[in-house]
C-alpha positions, -999 to 999 in steps of 0.1 A, spaced: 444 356 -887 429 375 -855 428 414 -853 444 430 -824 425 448 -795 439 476 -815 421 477 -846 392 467 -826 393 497 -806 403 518 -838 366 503 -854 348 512 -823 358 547 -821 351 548 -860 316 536 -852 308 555 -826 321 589 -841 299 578 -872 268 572 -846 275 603 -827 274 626 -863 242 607 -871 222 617 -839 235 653 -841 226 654 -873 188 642 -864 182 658 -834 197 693 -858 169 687 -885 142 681 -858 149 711 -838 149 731 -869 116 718 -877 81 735 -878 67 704 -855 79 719 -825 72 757 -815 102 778 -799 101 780 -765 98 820 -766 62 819 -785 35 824 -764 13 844 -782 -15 820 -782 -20 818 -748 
C-alpha cells in the first residue's frame, strides 16, 4: 500500500519543523555561551 503525496508532505513539514527547533535551539545555547564575547566589550583593547 503507497502513501499519498499528502502524508509525504505532512512528514516533511514534521521533519523540517523538528530540524528548524533543533538549530534554534543550538545556535540559542552557543550564543549564550562564554566562548564568544558580546559584541559591546571592548575593554581590552
Amino acid at each position: 500500500m503507497q502513501p499519498s503525496n499528502e502524508t509525504y508532505i505532512l512528514y516533511g513539514a514534521f521533519f523540517v519543523f523538528v530540524f528548524l527547533v533543533l538549530l534554534f535551539n543550538v545556535a540559542k545555547r552557543l550564543g549564550s555561551s562564554k566562548n564568544f564575547p558580546k559584541p559591546g566589550n571592548k575593554k581590552d583593547e
